[in-house]
N, C-alpha and C positions, 0 to 999 in steps of 0.2 A: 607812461611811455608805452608805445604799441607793443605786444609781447609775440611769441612765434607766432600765431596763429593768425591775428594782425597782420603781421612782414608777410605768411606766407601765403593770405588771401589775396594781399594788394601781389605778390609773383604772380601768382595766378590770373589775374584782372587783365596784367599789363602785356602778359604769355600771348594774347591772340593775336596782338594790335601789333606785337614789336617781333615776335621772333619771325627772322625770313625778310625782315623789312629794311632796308638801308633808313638811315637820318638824314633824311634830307636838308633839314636845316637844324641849326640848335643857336638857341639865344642864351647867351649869358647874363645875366643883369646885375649880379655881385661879384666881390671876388672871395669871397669867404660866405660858410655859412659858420658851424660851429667853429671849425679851424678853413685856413688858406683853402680854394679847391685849387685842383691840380693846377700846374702850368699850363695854361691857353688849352685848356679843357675844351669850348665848345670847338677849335679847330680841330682839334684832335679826334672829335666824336663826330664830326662835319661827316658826311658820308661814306662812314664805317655801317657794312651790315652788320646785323642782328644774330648769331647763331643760336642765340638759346638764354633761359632763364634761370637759374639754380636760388638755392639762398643756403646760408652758412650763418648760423645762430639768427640775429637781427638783421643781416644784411641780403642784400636782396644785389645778387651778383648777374650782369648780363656782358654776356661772351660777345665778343667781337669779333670779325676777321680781323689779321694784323697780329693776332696773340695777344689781344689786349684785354680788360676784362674791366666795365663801368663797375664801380661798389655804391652803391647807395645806402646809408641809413635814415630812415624815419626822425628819429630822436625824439622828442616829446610830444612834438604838432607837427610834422611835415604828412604833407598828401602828396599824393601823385594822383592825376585828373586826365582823365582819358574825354576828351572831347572830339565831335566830328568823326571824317572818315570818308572812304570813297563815297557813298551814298549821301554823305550827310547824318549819320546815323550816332546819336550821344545816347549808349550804354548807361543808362540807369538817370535818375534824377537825386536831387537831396531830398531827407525827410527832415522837418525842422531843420532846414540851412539855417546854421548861422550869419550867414553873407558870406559871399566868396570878395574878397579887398585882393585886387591884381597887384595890389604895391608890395603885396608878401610873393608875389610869380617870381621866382630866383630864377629858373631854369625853364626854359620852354624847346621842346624838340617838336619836329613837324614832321613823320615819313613820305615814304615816297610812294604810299596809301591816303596820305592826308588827313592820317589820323593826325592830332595835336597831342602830346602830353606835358602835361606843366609840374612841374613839383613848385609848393607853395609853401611857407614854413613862416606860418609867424611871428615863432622864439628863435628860431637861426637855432636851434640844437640837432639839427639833421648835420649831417658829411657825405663827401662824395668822394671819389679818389678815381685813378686810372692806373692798374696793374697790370704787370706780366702774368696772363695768365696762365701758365706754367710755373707760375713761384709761388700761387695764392696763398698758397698754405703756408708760406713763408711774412706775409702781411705784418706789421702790430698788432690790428686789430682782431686774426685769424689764428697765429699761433697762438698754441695752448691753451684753446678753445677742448674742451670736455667733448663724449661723441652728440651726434645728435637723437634724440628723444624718438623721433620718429624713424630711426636708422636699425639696420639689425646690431648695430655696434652696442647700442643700450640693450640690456636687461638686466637681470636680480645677479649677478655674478658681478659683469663691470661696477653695478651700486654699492654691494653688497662692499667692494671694493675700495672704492672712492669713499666707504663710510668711516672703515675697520679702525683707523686710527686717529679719527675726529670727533675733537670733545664739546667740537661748538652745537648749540641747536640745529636742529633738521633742517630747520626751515632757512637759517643762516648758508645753511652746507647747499641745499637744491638751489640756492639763487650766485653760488660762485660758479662762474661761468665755465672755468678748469672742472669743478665735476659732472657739469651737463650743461649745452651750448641750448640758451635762447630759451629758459625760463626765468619766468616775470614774478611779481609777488603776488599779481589778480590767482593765475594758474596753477602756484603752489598753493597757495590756502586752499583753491578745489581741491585739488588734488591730496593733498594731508588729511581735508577732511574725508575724501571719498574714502580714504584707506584707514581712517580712524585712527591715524597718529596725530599726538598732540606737537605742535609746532616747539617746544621748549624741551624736546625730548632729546637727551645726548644722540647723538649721527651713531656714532659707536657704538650704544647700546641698543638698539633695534633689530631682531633677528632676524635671520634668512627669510622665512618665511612673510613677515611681516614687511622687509625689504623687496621680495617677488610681487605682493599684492599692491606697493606702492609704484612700482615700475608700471603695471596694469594700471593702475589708475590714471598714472601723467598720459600714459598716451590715448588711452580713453576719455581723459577731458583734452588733450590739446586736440586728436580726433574729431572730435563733437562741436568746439568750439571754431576749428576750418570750415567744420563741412555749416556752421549757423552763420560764418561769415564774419568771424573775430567780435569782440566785445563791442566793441563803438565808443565806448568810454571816450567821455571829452572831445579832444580835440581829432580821434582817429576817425577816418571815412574807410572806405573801401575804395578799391581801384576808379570801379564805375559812379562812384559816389553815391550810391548806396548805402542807408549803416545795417549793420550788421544785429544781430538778434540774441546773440549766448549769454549776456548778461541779463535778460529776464527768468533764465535757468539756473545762474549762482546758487548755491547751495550753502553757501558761507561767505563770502567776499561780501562785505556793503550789507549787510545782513544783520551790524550789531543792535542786540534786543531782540531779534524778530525769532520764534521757534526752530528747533533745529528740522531740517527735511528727513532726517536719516528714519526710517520705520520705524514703530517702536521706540523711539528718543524721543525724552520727556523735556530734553535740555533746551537752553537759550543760546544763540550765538554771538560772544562775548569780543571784545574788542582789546585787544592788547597793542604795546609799540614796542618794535624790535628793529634793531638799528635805523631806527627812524623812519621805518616805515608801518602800516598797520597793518597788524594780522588778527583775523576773524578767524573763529575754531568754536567747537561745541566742548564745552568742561564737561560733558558725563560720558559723549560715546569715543572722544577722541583721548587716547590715553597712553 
């Protein structure tokens, strides 16, 4: 599944082409992806301007006039494809396309630039919704969401917080959404490894210190991994259909066997399953 850095490269992609720009047209071609979307959605969205692009964990939030606020999520495979444009001009190409198949085109908007953007979802595990934007933070999806990683709301004091009375694994604890909004399990393995905690480590038992150096780490890999343009993994693209580069920088993720990168670590990077998912970590420097 695309993780923050993913959602908040494709905001970024979609920022130039839509914010400012009415919709001029919008094609619907389902009526559900993961669940129902809204009620007569593309009327709704039919020639509402664009005021701005935010995102809020996974979800990649665009402001409306009207008070209204589009929610999109990605889910396992959805893209969003910025085609054309006043000039004629398509932002970026693919590297090793898969094929683009129009019969996964769920949703296609057209501005009143003539840019096209299509969201395309081959597993239908993406959602869409249409909110008061005044109530967001009232959503399902958005209450009692954790703060966000990139926000001055995180640091070693909130963590340190959210740790103090939880006896499950670290790495359990960094992927519940209530203690930090919009980390993935690619971003914490980096991240646990950069800070040289072992993923099986009680939350609770992790000190201050240890907990400030872990805070430094998430936003120095989610950081790093925006600015290379998200992981690309699978089925993710980037806005302009570009992929992206930070998975040839993994330091642990998809890594099991191969040496650890840490200086001086003599270790191997090992493969474990935790709630059904995989976690890569170094047995000597992470502990």
């Amino acid at each position: 599944m695309p993780e923050l850095p993913e959602v908040e490269t494709v905001r970024r992609g979609l920022e130039p082409v839509l914010a400012g720009h009415r919709l001029a047209e919008v094609e619907q071609r389902r009526a559900d992806l993961r669940w129902p979307l809204p009620e007569r959605m593309a009327a709704r969205l039919t020639g509402r301007r664009v005021l701005g692009l935010t995102r809020r964990s996974k979800w990649i939030l665009i402001a409306l006039d009207g008070d209204e606020t589009w929610m999109i999520h990605l889910g396992m495979s959805g893209r969003l494809l910025i085609e054309g444009g006043a000039e004629g001009h398509t932002p970026g190409q693919f590297v090793h396309d898969p094929g683009r198949h129009p019969v996964h085109d769920h949703v296609v908007v057209r501005t009143d630039a003539g840019t096209m953007v299509t969201y395309n979802d081959v597993r239908r595990f993406g959602a869409m919704d249409l909110w008061p934007t005044e109530e967001l933070g009232a959503h399902p999806h958005l209450a009692g969401l954790g703060p966000e990683p990139l926000s001055n709301s995180f640091h070693g004091a909130a963590l340190a917080g959210a740790f103090a009375a939880r006896q499950s694994p670290v790495k359990s604890v960094l992927l519940d959404q209530r203690t930090v909004a919009g980390l993935g399990n690619i971003y914490v393995c980096e991240a646990l490894h950069r800070a040289g905690i072992h993923p099986r480590r009680i939350a609770a038992s992790i000190s201050r210190p240890r907990v400030d150096r872990l805070v430094a780490e998430i936003v120095a890999t989610l950081s790093e991994a925006i600015e290379a343009g998200g992981s690309s993994l699978r089925d993710y693209r980037r806005a302009d259909g570009e992929l992206g580069y930070f998975q040839h920088t993994f330091r642990a993720y998809g890594r099991a066997g191969e040496p650890c990168r840490r200086d001086g670590c003599r270790g191997r990077i090992l493969r474990i399953v935790q709630s059904g998912r995989s976690t890569f970590y170094c047995s000597k420097c992470q502990r």
